[in-house]
Structure formats: C-alpha cells, structure tokens
MIDRENFI-172236 format. One record per residue (C-alpha): x negated, z negated, y. Coordinates in steps of 0.05 Angstrom, whole numbers, padded with zeros to 5 digits, always signed. Layout:
XZY
...
END
This chain:
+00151+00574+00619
+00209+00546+00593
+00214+00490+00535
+00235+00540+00482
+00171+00585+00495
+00133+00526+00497
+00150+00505+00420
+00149+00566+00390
+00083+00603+00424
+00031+00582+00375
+00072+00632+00326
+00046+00689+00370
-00017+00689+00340
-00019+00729+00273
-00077+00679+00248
-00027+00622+00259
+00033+00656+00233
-00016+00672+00166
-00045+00598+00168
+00030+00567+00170
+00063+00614+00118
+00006+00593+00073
+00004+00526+00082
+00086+00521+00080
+00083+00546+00005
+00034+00505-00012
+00054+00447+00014
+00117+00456-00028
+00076+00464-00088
+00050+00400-00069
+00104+00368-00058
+00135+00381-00125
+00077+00359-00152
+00079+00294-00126
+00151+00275-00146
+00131+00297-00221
+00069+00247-00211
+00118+00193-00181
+00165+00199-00235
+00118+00204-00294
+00085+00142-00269
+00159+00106-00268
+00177+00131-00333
+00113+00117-00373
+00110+00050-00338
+00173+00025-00305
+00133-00020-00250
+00131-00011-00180
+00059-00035-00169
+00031+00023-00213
+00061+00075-00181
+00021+00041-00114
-00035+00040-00149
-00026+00114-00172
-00018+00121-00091
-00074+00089-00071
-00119+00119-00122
-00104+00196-00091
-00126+00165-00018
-00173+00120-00032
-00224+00189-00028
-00199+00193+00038
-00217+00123+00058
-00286+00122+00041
-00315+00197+00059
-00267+00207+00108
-00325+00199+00163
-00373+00239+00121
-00316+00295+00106
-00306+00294+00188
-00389+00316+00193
-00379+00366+00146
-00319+00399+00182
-00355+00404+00249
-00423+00427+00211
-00394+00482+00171
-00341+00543+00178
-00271+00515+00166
-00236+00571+00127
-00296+00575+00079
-00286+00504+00075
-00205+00500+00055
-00216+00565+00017
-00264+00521-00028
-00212+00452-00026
-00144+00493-00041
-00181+00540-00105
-00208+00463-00128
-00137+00434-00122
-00102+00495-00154
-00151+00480-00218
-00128+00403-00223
-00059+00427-00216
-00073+00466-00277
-00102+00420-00307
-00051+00362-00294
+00002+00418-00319
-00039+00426-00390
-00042+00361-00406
+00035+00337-00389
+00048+00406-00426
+00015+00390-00484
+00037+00322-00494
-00024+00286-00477
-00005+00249-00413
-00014+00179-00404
-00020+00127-00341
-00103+00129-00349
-00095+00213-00345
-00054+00211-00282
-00104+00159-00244
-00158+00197-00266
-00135+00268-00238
-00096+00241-00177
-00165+00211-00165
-00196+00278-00163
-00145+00307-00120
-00153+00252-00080
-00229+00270-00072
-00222+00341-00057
-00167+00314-00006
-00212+00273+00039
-00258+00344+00049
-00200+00384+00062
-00151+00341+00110
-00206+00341+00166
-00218+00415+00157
-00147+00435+00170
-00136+00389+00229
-00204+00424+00265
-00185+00493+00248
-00112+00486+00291
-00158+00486+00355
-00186+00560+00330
-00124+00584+00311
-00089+00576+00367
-00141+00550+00428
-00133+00495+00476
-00070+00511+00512
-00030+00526+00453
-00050+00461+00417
+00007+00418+00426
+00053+00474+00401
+00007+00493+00344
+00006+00408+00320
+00073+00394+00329
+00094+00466+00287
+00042+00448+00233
+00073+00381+00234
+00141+00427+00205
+00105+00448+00150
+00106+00382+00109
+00176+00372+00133
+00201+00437+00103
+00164+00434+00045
+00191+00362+00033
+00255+00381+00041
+00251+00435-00014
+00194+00404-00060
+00226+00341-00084
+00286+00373-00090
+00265+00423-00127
+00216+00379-00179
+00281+00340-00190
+00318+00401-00216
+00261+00420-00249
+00248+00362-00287
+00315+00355-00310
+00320+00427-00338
+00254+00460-00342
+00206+00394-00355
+00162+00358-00319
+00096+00399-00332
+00129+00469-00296
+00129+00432-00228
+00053+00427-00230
+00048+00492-00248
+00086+00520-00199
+00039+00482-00153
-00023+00513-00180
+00004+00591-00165
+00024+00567-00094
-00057+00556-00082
-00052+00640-00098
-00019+00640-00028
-00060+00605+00013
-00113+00628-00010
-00098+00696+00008
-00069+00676+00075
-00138+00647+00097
-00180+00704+00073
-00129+00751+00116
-00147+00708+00178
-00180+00755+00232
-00252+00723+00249
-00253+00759+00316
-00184+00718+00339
-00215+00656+00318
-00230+00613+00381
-00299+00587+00383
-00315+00518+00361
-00391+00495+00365
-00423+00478+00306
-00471+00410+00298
-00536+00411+00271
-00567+00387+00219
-00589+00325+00249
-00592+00246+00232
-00529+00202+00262
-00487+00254+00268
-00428+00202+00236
-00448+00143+00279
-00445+00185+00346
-00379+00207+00329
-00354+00129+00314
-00394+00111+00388
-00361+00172+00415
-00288+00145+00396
-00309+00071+00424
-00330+00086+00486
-00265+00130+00498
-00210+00087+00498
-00157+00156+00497
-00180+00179+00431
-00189+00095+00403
-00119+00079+00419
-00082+00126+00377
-00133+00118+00329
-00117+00047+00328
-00040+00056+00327
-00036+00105+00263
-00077+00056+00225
-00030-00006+00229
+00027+00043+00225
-00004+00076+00166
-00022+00012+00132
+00047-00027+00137
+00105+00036+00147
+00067+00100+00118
+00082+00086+00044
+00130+00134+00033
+00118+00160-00028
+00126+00087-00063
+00178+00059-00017
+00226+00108-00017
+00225+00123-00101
+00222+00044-00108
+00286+00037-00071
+00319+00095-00103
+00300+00078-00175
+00308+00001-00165
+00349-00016-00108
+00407+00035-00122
+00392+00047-00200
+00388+00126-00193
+00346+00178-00235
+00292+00231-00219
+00343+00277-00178
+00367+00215-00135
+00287+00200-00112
+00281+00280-00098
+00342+00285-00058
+00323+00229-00019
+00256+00245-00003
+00284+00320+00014
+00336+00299+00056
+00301+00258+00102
+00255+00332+00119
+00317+00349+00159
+00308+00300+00209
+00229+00327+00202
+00247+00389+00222
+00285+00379+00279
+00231+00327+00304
+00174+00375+00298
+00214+00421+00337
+00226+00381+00394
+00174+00348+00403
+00138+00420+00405
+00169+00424+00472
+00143+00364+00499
+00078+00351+00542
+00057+00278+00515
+00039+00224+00565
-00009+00192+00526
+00020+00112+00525
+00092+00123+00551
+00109+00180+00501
+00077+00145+00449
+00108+00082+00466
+00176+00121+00455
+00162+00141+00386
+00131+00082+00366
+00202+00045+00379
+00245+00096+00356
+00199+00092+00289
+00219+00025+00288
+00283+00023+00294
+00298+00077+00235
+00249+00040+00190
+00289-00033+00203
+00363+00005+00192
+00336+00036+00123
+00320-00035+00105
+00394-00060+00106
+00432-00001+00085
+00481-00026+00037
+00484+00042-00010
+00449+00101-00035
+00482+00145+00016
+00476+00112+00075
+00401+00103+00060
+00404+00183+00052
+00438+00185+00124
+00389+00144+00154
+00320+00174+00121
+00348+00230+00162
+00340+00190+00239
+00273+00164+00203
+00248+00238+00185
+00263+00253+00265
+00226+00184+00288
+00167+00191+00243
+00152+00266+00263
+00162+00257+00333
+00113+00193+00326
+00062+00243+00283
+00060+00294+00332
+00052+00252+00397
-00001+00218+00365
-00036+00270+00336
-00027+00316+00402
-00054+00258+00446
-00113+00245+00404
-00139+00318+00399
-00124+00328+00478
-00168+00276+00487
-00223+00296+00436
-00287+00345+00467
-00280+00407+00406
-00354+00392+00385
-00328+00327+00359
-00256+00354+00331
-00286+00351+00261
-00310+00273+00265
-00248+00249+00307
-00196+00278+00263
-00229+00254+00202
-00222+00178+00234
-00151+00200+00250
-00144+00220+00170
-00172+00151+00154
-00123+00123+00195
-00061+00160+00162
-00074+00173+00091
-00142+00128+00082
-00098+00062+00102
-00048+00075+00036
-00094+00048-00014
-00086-00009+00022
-00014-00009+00051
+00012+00024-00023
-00019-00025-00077
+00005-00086-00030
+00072-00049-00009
+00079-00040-00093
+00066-00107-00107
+00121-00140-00047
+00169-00095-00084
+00151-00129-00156
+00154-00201-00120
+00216-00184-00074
+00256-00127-00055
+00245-00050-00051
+00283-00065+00021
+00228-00122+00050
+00171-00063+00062
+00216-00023+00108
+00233-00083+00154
+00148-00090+00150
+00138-00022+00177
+00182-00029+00233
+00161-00099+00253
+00085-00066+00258
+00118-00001+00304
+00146-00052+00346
+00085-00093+00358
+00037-00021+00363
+00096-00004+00416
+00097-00070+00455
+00014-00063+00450
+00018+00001+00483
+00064-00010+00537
+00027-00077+00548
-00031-00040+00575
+00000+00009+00615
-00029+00025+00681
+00020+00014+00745
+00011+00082+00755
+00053+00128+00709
+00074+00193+00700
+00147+00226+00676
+00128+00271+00618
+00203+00285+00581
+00244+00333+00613
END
C-alpha cells in the first residue's frame, strides 16, 4: 500500500467520515468561540495574566478528573457519552451568547462559564480519543489520529478568522452563537453512526481501583510512560497557545481582534499539511518522536525573535507543521502501545498531559508576559522540546529501526 492510501484510508469508513465532518464543524464553532472569549477578556481587562487565568480556568477540569473522566470512558458507551458532553456545551454556548448579548458580561461571568465548559471538557476529551479505535480499528489507527489531528487544524484556520470578522461587523455575542448551532451537527453525526461497524472495545466493570490500575498499568510500561511524560513538559512550557500567541499579537505588534484571528488561522496551514503527512508515516516510537520534538523546537525559538507581525505570521505557519507532526507521533505511539481495555484510562492521562498542564503552563506563561516579554515564553517552549528531544534520544537502544520513507 502506498503512502497516499495509507493517509487517507480511515475516510473509508462511513462512521469516520460522519465522526470527522461532525467534529470539523464543531470544532470551528469552537474555535470562534474561543477568540471571542480571548478578546473579551483583553478588552474588559487589558492584562495578559487574566486572559491565563481565563485559560487555565477552562482546563483546570481537565487536570483534576482527568483520571476519573478516563474510568468513565472505558466503563460506559462512548457516543452516548459525547452525545451527552456536545448537547451540555451547546447550552453554555448559549448561554455565554445571552449574556454578552444582553450586555451583562463581565470578567467574573466569563471564568465562571469557561469553568463549566472546562468541566464538561475533562468528560468529553477522553471519550473522543477511545472512540477513534471503534471507528476505525487497530490497523487504521495511525491514519484515523493523525486525520482527526486535521480537524482542529482546519477549524483553526477558519474559526479565528472568522470570530475576527465577526466581531468587527456582527458583535462579539454571534460567534458564540454560531458555536452553539454547530453542536446541531455533531450531534446528528454521532446519532447517524452505524453500531454494527463499531469495532468492539471491552467494557470495565464496576469494580474498586479501576483508576489506580490504569496509573500502575502506564508505570510499569515504559512505551505508553514516555510519551506520557513528553506531552506534559511540552504541554506545560510550549502548549499555551491560546495566551501566547494573542499576547504577542495584541502587545508585541500593537494589532486588534482581526490581527490575533489571522494569526491563530494562519498558522492551521502548516496544521494541515502536518496532519497530512504525518498520516503517511509509521512512527518509530523514540526516533520519530525525537524528530518532532526538534523540529517543535526550532519553530517555537524562530517565533521568539521575529522582528514583525508578518514574519511571526510566516513562521506560525513552520510551527503549525512542527506541532502537528509532534501531536500525531505522540499520540499514535501512545495508543499503539496502549491494550484497548485501558484506551479510556491511558488517553485520559494523555489529556492531563496536554490540556490539564495549561492551568499551570498558562497562568505562569501570562504572568512572564506581564514581567517581560510576550516573546520570552516561545524561547521557553522550545528550550523544553529540546531537552524532551535530547531525553529521548538519550535512551535510545543501539538497536534502531528506519521508520520515514
């Protein structure tokens, strides 16, 4: 089978052709959602270190019952379960849209709700990991990741962009209802799924220690620990995104609403492409990582000494390509590695490692920016890539295999 076969295959099963349409237009609901959020929390306060705490406060969730939300996803039926998250997270888009609508919004309203998203979150990110493997089975994996990986790239290359036109014209309160309706979508996509193409997963019981097997489970397996351990110094120090990248566009270059969107859109091209290639790739699971790791790096260190708005939009493209080659690999690797009884609990851990790790990385990231320069986080990021990469490579066996063709 060639390499073009190979990235694209996952898209021959009608469940994960259904699955990915829905999650694509939601995603870009979401998306515009979170630029309105971003630049509310700018405009109403005009401090860097509140919009990380606005970041931190929709992950936190994710931080502390992301274990718990990994039991539930390998106890229970995953559609039912995301059919539950995404009609809870299309009524606090509502609700977020009412209140900004009706002239009510203040900085205690948005922590409060992005809280609450944050919540319903931590159930749902676990869910929608596990359910790849019964959409598309074990052989199909790495092509089913790394095309899933696409959908936040797309989306974020039409979401921003679009909040920031919509701000400008229609108001900030139409973005989050746009992203309510796009909850209509997937909602209908995952009651259209067909049970009887579902590949099996077993189900856990009801018993005691369910959570603590699953943490014994990932340290006595030192595949599934490492990139475990990876995304959550990666996550913590370079996965701040969404309060880097507005920081620097609002207060390094001096630009408005549209400047942040087109930024954060721009870089989704380099997504793309990543999540494409990488699709055609059979990770090695320290030498391919290794590889991503440094080209992570080296994208995150150039965006911290561009000397103007456009060059940092050239580069956030190589970065979009680095960080979703680095996703995928590390994502692929992990579930590879992962027995499907425990899919639920390991990806969980693997959500605490990405998203869990910004309350942490985004209040500290916001307050370096207040004491120093939107640029100094970027150059952190890449310095922690670097050291995960050299880590990696460090304990390489002498025995290795060629995985890129």
């Amino acid at each position: 089978m060639d390499h073009t076969s190979r990235r694209f295959a996952a898209f021959d099963s009608r469940n994960f052709r259904l699955y990915f349409i829905g999650q694509t237009i939601s995603s870009i609901g979401s998306w515009t959602q979170s630029l309105a959020v971003i630049w509310l929390v700018l405009e109403i306060t005009n401090r860097s270190d509140r919009l990380g705490l606005a970041t931190a406060l929709q992950f936190l969730p994710m931080l502390l019952l992301g274990a718990p939300a990994g039991l539930l996803a390998d106890k229970v039926d995953n559609r039912r379960l995301l059919l539950a998250t995404s009609s809870l997270s299309g009524v606090l888009a509502l609700t977020f849209g009412v209140v900004v609508a009706t002239g009510h919004v203040t900085i205690w309203w948005i922590y409060a709700l992005t809280l609450l998203l944050g919540l319903v979150l931590a159930v749902e990110r676990p869910a929608m990991q596990a359910i790849l493997f019964q959409l598309v089975g074990p052989e199909l994996l790495p092509s089913g990741v790394a095309a899933n990986s696409t959908i936040n790239s797309v989306s974020r290359l039409i979401g921003p962009a679009m909040a920031g036109a919509l701000i400008a014209t229609a108001g900030v309160a139409t973005c989050f209802f746009i992203n309510a309706a796009s909850y209509l979508v997937v909602v209908g996509a995952l009651i259209a799924l067909r049970s009887s193409d579902l590949v099996s997963r077993p189900l856990i019981g009801r018993a005691k220690g369910k959570v603590r097997e699953g943490l014994t489970y990932v340290r006595t397996h030192p595949d599934v620990a490492r990139p475990l351990l990876v995304m959550t110094v990666v996550g913590t120090v370079a996965y701040n995104f969404q309060t880097t990248f507005p920081s620097m566009v609002h207060f390094g270059f001096h630009r408005g609403a549209g400047s942040v969107g087109t930024a954060m859109s721009v870089s989704a091209i380099g997504s793309i492409i990543g999540g494409i290639y990488i699709a055609g790739v059979k990770p090695h699971p320290r030498r391919t990582l290794a590889i991503a790791l440094v080209g992570f790096a080296v994208t995150c260190l150039a965006l911290s000494v561009t000397p103007g708005f456009w060059p940092f939009v050239a580069v956030s493209i190589l970065l979009g390509f680095a960080s979703a080659s680095f996703q995928s690999v590390n994502t692929v690797v992990l579930q590879q590695s992962t027995d499907p009884s425990m899919q639920g609990r390991v990806m969980a851990l693997h959500q605490m490692a990405w998203f869990g790790s910004t309350p942490v990385g985004a209040v500290f990231m916001g307050w370096v920016i207040q004491i120093s320069s939107p640029r100094v986080p970027f150059a952190l990021g890449g310095l922690s890539a670097l050291l995960c990469a050299a880590a990696v490579v460090g304990r390489q066996p002498r025995r290795t295999v060629a995985v890129l063709s």
